[in-house]
VEXRO-235963 format. One record per residue (C-alpha): x, y, z; residue in one letter; residue number from 0. Coordinates in steps of 0.02 Angstrom, whole numbers, plus 50000, padded with zeros to 5 digits. Layout:
BEGIN
X/Y/Z/guvex/tornu
X/Y/Z/a/NUM
...
% end
This chain:
BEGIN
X/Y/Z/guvex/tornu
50598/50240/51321/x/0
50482/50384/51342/x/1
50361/50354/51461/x/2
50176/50400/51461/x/3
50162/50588/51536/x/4
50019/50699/51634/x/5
49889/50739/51526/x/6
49919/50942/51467/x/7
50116/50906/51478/x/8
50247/50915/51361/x/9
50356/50774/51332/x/10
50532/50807/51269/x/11
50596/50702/51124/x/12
50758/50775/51091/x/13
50854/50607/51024/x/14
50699/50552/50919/x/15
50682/50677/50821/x/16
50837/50692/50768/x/17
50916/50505/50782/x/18
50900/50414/50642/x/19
50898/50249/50723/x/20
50752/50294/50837/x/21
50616/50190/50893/x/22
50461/50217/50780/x/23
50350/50146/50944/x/24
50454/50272/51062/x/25
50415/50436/50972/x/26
50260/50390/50937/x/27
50251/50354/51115/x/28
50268/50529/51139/x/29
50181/50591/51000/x/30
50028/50516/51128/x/31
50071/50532/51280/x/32
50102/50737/51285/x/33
49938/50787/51285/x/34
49748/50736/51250/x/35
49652/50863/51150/x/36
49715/50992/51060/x/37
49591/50957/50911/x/38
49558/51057/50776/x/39
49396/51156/50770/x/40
49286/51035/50677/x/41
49367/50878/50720/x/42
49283/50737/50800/x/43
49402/50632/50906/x/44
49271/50490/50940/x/45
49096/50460/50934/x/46
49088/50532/51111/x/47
48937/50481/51206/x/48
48873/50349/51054/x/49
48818/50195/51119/x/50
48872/50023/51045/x/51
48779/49959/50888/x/52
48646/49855/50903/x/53
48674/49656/50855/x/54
48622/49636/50666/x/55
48577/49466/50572/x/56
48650/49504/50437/x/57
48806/49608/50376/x/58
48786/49730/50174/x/59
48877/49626/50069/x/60
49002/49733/49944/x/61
48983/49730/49784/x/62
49100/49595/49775/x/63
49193/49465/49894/x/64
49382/49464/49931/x/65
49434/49258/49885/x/66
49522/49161/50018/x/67
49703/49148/50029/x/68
49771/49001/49914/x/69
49647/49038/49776/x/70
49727/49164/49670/x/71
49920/49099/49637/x/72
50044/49183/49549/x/73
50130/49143/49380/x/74
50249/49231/49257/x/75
50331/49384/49292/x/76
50212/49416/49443/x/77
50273/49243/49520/x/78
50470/49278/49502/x/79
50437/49465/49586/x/80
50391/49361/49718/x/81
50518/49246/49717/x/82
50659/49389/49729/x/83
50564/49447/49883/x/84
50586/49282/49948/x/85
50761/49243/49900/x/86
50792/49443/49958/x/87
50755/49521/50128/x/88
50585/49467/50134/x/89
50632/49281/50152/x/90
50784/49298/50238/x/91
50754/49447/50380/x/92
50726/49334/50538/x/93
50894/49268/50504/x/94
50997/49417/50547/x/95
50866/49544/50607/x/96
50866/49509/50790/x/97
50671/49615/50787/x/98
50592/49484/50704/x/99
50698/49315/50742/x/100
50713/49189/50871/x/101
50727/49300/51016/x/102
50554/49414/50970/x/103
50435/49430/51118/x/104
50321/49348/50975/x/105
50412/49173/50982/x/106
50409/49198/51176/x/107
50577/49277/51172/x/108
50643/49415/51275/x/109
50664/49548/51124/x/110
50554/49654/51031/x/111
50372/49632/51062/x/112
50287/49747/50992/x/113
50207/49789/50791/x/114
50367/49723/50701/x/115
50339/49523/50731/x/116
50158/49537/50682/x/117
50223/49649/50529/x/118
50346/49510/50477/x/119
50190/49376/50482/x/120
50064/49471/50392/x/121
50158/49482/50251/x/122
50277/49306/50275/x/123
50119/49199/50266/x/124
50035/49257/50113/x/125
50197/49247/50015/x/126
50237/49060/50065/x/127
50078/48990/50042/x/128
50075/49071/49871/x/129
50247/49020/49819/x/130
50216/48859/49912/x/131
50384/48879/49994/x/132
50378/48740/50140/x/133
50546/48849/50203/x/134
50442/49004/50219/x/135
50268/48902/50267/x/136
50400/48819/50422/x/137
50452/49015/50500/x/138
50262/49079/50461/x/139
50212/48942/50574/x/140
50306/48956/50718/x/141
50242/49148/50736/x/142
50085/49066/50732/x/143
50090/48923/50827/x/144
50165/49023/50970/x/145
50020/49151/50961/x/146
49886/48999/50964/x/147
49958/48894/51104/x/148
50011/49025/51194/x/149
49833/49119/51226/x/150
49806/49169/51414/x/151
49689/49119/51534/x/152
49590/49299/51521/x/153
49589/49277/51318/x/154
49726/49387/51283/x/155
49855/49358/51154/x/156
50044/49408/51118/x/157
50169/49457/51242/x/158
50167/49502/51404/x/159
50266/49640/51400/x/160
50142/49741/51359/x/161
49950/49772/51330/x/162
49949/49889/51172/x/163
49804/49818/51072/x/164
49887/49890/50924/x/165
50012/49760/50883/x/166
49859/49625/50911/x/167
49771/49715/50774/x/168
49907/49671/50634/x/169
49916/49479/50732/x/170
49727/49445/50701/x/171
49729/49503/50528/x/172
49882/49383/50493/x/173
49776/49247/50590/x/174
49640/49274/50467/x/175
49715/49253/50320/x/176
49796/49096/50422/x/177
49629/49029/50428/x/178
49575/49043/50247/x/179
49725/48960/50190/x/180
49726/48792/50325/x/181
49574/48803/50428/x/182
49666/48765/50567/x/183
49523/48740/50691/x/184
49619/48834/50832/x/185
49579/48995/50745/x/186
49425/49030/50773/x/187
49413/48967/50970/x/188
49566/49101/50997/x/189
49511/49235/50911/x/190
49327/49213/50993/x/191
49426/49204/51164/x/192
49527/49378/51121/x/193
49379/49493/51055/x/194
49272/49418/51202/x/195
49404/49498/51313/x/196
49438/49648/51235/x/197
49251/49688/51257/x/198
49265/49662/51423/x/199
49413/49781/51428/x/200
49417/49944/51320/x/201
49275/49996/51456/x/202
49433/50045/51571/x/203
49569/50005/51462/x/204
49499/50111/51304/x/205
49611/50132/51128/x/206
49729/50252/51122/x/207
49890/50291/51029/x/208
49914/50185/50849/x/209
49753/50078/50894/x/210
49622/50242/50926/x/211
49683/50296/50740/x/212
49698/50126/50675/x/213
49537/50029/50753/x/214
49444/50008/50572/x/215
49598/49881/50523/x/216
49516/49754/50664/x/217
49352/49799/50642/x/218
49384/49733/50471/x/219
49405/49569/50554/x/220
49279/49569/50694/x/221
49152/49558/50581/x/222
49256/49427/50462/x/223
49223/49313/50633/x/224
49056/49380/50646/x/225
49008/49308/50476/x/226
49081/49139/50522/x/227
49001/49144/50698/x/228
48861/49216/50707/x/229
48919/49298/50886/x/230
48818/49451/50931/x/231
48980/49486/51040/x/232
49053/49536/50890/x/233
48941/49690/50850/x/234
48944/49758/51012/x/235
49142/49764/50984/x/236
49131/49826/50816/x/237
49020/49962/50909/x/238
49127/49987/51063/x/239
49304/50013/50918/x/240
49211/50128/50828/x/241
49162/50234/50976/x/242
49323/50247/51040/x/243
49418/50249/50872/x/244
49469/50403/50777/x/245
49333/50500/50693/x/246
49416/50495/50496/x/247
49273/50522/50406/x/248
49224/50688/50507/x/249
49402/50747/50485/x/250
49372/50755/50279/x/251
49195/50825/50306/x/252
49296/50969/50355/x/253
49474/50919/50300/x/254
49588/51072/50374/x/255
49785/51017/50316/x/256
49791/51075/50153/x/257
49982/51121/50188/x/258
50123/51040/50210/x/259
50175/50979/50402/x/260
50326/51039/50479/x/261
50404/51040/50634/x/262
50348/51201/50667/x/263
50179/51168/50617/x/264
50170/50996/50733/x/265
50251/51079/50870/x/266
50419/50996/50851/x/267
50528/51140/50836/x/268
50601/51165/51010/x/269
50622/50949/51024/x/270
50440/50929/51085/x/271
50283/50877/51024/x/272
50170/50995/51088/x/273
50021/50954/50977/x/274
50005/50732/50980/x/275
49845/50745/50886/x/276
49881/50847/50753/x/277
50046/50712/50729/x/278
49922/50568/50737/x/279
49802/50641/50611/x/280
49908/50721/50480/x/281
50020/50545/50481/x/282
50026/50459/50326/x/283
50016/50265/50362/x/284
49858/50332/50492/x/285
49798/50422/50331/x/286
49837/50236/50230/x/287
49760/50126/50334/x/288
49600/50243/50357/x/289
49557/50256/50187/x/290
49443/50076/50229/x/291
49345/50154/50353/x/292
49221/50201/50252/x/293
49213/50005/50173/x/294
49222/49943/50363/x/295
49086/50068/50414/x/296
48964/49988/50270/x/297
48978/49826/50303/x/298
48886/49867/50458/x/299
48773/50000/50394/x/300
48737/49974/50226/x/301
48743/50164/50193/x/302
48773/50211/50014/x/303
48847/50376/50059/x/304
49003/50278/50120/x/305
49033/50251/49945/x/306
49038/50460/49943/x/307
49127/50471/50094/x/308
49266/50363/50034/x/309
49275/50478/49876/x/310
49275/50620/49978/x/311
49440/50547/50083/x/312
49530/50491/49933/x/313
49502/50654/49854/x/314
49569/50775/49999/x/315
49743/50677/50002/x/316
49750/50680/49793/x/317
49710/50863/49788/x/318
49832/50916/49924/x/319
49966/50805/49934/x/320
49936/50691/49769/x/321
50108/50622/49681/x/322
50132/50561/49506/x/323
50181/50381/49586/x/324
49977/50373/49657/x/325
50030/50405/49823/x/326
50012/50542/49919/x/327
50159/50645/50007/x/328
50189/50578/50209/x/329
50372/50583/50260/x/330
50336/50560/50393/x/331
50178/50667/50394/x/332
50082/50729/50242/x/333
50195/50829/50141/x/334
50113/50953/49984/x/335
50124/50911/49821/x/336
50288/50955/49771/x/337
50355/50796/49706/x/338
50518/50812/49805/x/339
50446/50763/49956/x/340
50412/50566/49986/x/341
50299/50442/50036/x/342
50337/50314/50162/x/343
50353/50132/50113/x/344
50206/50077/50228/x/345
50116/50205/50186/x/346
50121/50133/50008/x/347
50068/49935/50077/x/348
49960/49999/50169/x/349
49861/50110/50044/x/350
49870/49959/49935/x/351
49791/49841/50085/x/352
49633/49990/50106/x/353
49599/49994/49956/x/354
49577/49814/49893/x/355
49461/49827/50026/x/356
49374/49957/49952/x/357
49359/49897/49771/x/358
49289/49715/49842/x/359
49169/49837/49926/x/360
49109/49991/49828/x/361
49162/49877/49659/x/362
49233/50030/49575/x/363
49357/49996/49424/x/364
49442/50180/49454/x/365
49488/50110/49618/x/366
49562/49945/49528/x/367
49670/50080/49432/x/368
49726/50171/49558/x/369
49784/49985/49639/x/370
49906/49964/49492/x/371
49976/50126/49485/x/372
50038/50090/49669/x/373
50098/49898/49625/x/374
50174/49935/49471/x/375
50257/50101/49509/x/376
50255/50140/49684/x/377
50260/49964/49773/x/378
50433/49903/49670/x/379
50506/50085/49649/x/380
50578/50100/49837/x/381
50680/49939/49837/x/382
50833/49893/49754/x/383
50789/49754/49593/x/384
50854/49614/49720/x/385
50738/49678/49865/x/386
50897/49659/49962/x/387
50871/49856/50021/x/388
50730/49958/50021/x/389
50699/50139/50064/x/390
50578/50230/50210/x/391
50537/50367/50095/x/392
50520/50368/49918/x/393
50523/50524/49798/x/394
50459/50556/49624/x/395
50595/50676/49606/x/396
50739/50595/49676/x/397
50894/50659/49623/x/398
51020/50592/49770/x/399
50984/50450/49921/x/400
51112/50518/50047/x/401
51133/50576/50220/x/402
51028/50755/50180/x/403
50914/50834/50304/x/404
50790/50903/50171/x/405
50688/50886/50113/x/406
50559/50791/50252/x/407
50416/50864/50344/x/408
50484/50775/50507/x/409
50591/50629/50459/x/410
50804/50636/50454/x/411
50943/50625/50342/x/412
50923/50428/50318/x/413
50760/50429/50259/x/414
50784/50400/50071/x/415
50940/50271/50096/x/416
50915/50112/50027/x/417
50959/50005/50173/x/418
50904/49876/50306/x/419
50810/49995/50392/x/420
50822/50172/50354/x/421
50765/50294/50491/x/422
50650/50171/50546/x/423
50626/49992/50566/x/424
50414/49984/50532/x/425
50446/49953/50357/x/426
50566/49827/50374/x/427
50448/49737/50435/x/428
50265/49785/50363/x/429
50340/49795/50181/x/430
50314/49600/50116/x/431
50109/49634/50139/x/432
50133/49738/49966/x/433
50147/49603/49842/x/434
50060/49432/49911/x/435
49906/49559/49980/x/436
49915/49623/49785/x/437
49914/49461/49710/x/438
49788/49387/49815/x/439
49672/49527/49742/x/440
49672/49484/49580/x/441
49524/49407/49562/x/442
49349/49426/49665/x/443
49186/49332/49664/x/444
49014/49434/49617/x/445
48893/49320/49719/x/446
48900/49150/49663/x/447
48902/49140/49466/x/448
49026/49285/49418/x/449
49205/49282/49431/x/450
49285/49466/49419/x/451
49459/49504/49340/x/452
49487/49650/49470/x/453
49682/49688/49431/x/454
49777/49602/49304/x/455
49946/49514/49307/x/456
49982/49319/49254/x/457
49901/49206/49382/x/458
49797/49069/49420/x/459
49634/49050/49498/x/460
49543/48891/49561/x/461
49394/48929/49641/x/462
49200/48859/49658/x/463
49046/48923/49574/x/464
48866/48864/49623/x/465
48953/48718/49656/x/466
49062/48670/49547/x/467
49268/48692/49542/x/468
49334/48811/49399/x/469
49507/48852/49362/x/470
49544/49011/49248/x/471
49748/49024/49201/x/472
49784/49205/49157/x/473
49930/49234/49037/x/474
49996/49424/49019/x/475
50145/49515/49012/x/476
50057/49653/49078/x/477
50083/49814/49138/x/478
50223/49792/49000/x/479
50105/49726/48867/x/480
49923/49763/48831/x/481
49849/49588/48779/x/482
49787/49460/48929/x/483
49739/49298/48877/x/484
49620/49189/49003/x/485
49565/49003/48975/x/486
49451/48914/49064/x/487
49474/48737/49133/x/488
49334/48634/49203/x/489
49276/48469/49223/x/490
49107/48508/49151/x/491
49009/48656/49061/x/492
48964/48800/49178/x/493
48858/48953/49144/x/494
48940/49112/49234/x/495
48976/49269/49199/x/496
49158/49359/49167/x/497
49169/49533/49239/x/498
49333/49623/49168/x/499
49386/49786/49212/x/500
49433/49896/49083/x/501
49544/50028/49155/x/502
49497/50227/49111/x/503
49640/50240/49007/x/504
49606/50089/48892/x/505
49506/50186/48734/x/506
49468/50053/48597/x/507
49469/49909/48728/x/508
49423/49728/48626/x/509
49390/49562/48683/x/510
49376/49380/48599/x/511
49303/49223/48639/x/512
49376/49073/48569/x/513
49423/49196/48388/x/514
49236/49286/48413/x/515
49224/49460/48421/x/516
49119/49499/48584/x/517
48996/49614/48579/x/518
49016/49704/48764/x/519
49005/49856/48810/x/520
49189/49911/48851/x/521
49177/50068/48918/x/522
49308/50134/48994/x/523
49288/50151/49186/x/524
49201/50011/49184/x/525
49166/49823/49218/x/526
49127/49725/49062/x/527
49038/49581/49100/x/528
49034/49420/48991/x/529
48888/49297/49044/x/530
48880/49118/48951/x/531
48900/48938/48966/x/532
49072/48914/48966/x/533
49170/48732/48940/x/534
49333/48702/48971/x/535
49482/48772/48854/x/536
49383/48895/48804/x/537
49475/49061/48785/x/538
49475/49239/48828/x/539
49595/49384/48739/x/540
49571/49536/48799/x/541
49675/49702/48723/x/542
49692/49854/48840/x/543
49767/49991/48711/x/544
49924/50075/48772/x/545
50011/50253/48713/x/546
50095/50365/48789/x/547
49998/50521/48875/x/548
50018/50681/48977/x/549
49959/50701/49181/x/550
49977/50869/49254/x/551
50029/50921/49433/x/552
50140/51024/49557/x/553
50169/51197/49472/x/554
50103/51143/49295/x/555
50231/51013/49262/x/556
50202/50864/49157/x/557
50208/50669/49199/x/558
50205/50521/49080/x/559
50097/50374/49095/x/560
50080/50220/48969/x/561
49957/50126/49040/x/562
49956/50094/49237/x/563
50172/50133/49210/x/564
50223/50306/49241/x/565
50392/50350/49192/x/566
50541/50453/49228/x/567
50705/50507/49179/x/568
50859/50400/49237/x/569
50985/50519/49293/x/570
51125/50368/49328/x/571
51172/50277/49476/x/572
51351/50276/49584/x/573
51309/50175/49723/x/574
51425/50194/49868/x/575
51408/50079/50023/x/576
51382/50169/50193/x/577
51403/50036/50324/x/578
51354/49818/50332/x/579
51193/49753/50389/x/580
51202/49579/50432/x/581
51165/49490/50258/x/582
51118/49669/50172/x/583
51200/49826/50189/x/584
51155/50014/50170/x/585
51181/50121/50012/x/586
51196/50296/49953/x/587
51152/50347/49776/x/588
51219/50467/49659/x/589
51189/50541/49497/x/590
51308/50519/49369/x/591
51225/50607/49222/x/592
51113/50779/49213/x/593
50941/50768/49284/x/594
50867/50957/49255/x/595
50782/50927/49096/x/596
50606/51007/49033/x/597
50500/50904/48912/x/598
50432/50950/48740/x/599
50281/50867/48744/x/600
50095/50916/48790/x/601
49930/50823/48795/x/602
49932/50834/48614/x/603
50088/50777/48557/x/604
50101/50632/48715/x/605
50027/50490/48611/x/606
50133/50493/48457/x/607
50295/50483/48564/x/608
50397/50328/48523/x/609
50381/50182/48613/x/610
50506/50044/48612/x/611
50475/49857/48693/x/612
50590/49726/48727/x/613
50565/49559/48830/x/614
50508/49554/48984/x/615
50679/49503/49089/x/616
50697/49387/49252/x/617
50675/49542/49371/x/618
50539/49653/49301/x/619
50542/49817/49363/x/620
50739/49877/49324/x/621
50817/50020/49215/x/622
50950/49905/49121/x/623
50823/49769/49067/x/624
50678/49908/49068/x/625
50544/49816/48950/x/626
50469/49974/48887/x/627
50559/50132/48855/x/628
50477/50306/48778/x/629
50582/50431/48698/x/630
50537/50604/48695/x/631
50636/50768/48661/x/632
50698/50886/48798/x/633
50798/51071/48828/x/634
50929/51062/48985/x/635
50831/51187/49103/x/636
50989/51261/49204/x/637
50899/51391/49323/x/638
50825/51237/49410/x/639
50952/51166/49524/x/640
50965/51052/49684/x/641
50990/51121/49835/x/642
51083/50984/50007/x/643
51052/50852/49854/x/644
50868/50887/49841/x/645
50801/50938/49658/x/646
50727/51115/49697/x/647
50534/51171/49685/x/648
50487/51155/49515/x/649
50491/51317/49392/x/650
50312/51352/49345/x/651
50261/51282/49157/x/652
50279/51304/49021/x/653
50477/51356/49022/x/654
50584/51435/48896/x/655
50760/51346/48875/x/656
50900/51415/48752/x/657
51005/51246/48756/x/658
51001/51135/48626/x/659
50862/50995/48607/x/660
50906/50814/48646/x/661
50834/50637/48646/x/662
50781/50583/48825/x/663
50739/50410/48853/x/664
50616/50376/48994/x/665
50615/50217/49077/x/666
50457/50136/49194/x/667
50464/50232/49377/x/668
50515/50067/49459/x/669
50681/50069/49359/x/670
50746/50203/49395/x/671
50816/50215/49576/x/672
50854/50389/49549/x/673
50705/50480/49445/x/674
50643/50644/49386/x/675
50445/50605/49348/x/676
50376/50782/49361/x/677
50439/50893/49220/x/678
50431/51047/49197/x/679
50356/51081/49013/x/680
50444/51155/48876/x/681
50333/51324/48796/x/682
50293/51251/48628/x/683
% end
């Protein structure tokens, strides 16, 4: 283990950087401890010199509110995704993943005790008490229960092993949403205890390392307890995080890494890290997780140009180092936008996490979009269909998953495998937040007589307005389909209003009530909102339009979406096992077909490609049983190649191709384990 170094010294990392099997918390460890400073001109580390904020009665309430989890449950397709994630890894990975079972330092046990048990929790507990899977609900609880009874005398929480606040910041979040769903009245009295502490501490014992970047993730939840408590405590810790915490929003007011990271660029090229800030800013599950600061930071302010500030920060990563997938590049630090570069796994969770956040704050339906985009295509395209095996880094061009050293900014030659835990363990741990966090999101309250259909998928809510209990069942096929069907169930006529969001790329949007035409306003971009007095078994149909259409990005090339599904080419699969891993094992994959094709398509011709549906099968989001599949024609492009198994930069559009036009069928992103999503276009 590296240990922390004299400040202005260099700290040599020699077998992290280039072992695989290295511990995330060890080079990070070193990322930190080589030096303090460093900043680029026009960075602001902290809020140096800012005093705490001053206690408040009463938090800005966003423009809508997040439901408790239990509310929202999941049904149809969405409910067997998360049954293979039980039945897979997700369910299964304290058995025979020594990080997170009996022996973690987070069931009082001797091994790690760190981020990875409260990874394992935050994502465990939301997906049993969905599923209600007593199985699951029994290993959630003893992560729990040892946490609770196991609180020192000072307040602290977690292992004693060490004192990193960071791994207490994913514990309390998991310990919210513990709350919601039991009201276990231990909760709150430990929690109180902790932040009590902690204010007493980060005087002398300040943030640093994952929790300076990181601190808006338990601010989130300070002033959660604040709302419930009342405890003026509270603010003066939300002050004291955000004065030592990581200046993001300063960092985009002048946002400087418009370039790819490299080794060189990071300092990493003679086997140290000579620049630890620049790492810790240009990181792409920092980058994730800090897209809520602005939502955190309004909370307590009530500043409408946190709304701005959050476009701003969203913008930056789309413009610089935007994919086709919604993500933007970080493997393992922000990458360009050439769309053979990937995106970490929890850097994809974690996006998701910020910006549910957001939309329950700044209610914007873009945001909602942008949410399904990541589920639908980003979220289930970096494990295998059984979520048995999952990747670190995901590409949009992905031509080969093998032992290559390109084409990463700093990561190794396991970093697209699909595997127990490829290059790094984080994942392995932090991916099960993705789905329950998703589905729990579904639906949001608009003060207390609107119910708001933020993101669609089949579900159930039961939930109270002014009062009174009302259950909505939500039946859809989609992303596949474009019709959602909602019926109300309650014991008695209630008057509230229906906000829908109607996604930017749903022209022509229509909705009925009980047969009846409704005449809303169903502008795209927008929230349509239905107010009446509504009885029970009375039912909603809405129609989100679907074709086919063109997105443009690295070098010109071409993308296409249908709907919140983008899709790609499926160049074939050989899968060839690499080694065992306990009740999983890890995989390369090769092509077994030809992958260098350009399209013959533009924005023009995109909509009347043909579009062919079949059922929906038991695991959604698979290239054999794909559910949708667009056919479109194509020229073999032969001057682009691959290069160590990497698909080469992209020529620049539109191409000329002498071979012979073919039929290409393009499947949804998720399918297809091995993909080419960014085309180059054919000169029509």
């Amino acid at each position: 283990m590296v240990e922390p170094a004299t400040i202005g010294c260099t700290v040599k990392i020699e077998q992290m950087i280039h072992t695989p099997k290295a511990n995330r918390r060890d080079l990070l460890k070193g990322i930190m401890s080589s030096a303090i400073g460093l900043a680029l001109p026009g960075t602001v580390h902290a809020f140096a010199g800012a005093s705490a904020a001053a206690p408040t009665a009463k938090l800005s309430p966003g423009t809508f509110r997040l439901l408790p989890l239990g509310e929202v449950r999941p049904t149809g397709w969405l409910r067997r995704q998360l049954r293979i994630q039980a039945d897979g890894m997700g369910g299964h990975l304290d058995e025979f993943w020594p990080d997170v079972g009996s022996n973690s330092g987070w069931l009082g046990g001797t091994g790690e005790s760190w981020e990875r048990g409260p990874y394992f929790l935050d994502g465990l507990l939301p997906l049993a008490w969905q599923l209600d899977d007593d199985v699951l609900k029994a290993k959630a609880q003893r992560f729990v229960d040892w946490t609770l009874n196991h609180q020192a005398a000072s307040g602290m929480i977690g292992p004693t092993s060490n004192d990193d606040w960071w791994p207490r910041m994913v514990m309390v979040k998991a310990l919210m949403q513990y709350y919601e769903v039991t009201r276990d009245s231990r909760v709150i009295p430990v929690l109180t205890k902790y932040f009590h502490y902690q204010l007493a501490e980060l005087p002398s014992r300040p943030l640093r390392d994952w929790g300076k970047y990181r601190w808006q993730d338990e601010a989130f939840v300070v002033l959660w307890l604040y709302e419930r408590t009342g405890d003026p405590k509270f603010i003066e810790l939300f002050g004291l995080l955000k004065q030592q915490g990581f200046d993001w929003e300063a960092l985009f007011a002048n946002f400087q890494f418009t370039y790819p990271m490299t080794r060189e660029v990071l300092g990493m090229s003679n086997k140290h890290i000579e620049k630890p800030d620049l790492a810790m800013q240009t990181h792409g599950v920092n980058h994730s997780q800090a897209l809520k600061v602005a939502a955190v930071q309004y909370r307590m302010s009530g500043d409408q140009a946190e709304s701005t500030n959050f476009d701003r920060q969203l913008a930056a990563l789309d413009k610089y180092h935007g994919m086709p997938n919604g993500m933007f590049s970080c493997d393992e630090h922000l990458g360009g936008i050439d769309p053979s570069h990937g995106t970490e796994l929890c850097s994809v969770v974690e996006t998701m996490y910020s910006l549910e956040i957001v939309l329950a704050t700044f209610g914007k339906a873009d945001i909602g979009d942008r949410i399904e985009k990541l589920a639908f295509n980003a979220l289930p395209g970096t494990f295998t269909d059984d979520m048995w095996a999952h990747q670190y880094d995901q590409q949009s061009n992905q031509i080969q998953c093998s032992l290559n050293s390109k084409p990463w900014t700093t990561n190794s030659a396991e970093s697209n495998l699909y595997g127990l835990e490829p290059h790094f363990g984080c994942c392995t741990a932090n991916f099960h937040q993705g789905w329950p966090k998703f589905t729990s999101s579904l639906w949001m309250a608009k003060g207390d007589d609107c119910l708001v259909a933020a993101l669609y998928a089949p579900c159930e809510v039961t939930t109270k307005l002014q009062g009174t209990e009302i259950r909505l069942v939500e039946e859809t096929d989609y992303p596949f389909r474009d019709t959602i069907i909602i019926t109300v169930h309650s014991d008695q006529p209630i008057e509230f209003a229906l906000s829908l969001r109607i996604p930017a790329w749903a022209h022509r949007a229509s909705v009925q009530v009980n047969g009846q035409n409704v005449p809303a306003e169903l502008k795209p971009g927008t929230f349509a909102e239905i107010r009446r007095s509504w009885k029970s078994d009375d039912r909603i149909v809405l129609k989100l339009p679907m074709q086919p259409r063109v997105s443009r990005w690295f070098q010109n090339s071409i993308a296409i979406e249908r709907g919140p599904l983008l899709f790609s080419l499926d160049p074939g699969e050989s899968w060839v096992k690499l080694r065992d891993r306990g009740m999983t094992a890890d995989w390369q994959v090769f092509p077994t077909r030809s992958w260098n094709y350009a399209l013959a398509v533009d924005e023009a011709s995109a909509a009347s490609l043909k579009v062919v549906e079949v059922s929906v099968s038991a695991r959604p989001f698979t290239a054999m049983d794909a559910a949708i599949r667009l056919e479109v024609k194509g020229r073999r492009l032969n001057q682009w190649r691959s290069e160590d198994g990497v698909a080469n930069p992209l020529p620049k559009s539109p191409v000329r191709s002498g071979e012979q036009e073919e039929t290409l069928i393009l499947v949804p992103y998720a399918g297809a384990k091995l993909r080419i999503t960014a085309f180059p276009q054919v000169d029509l």
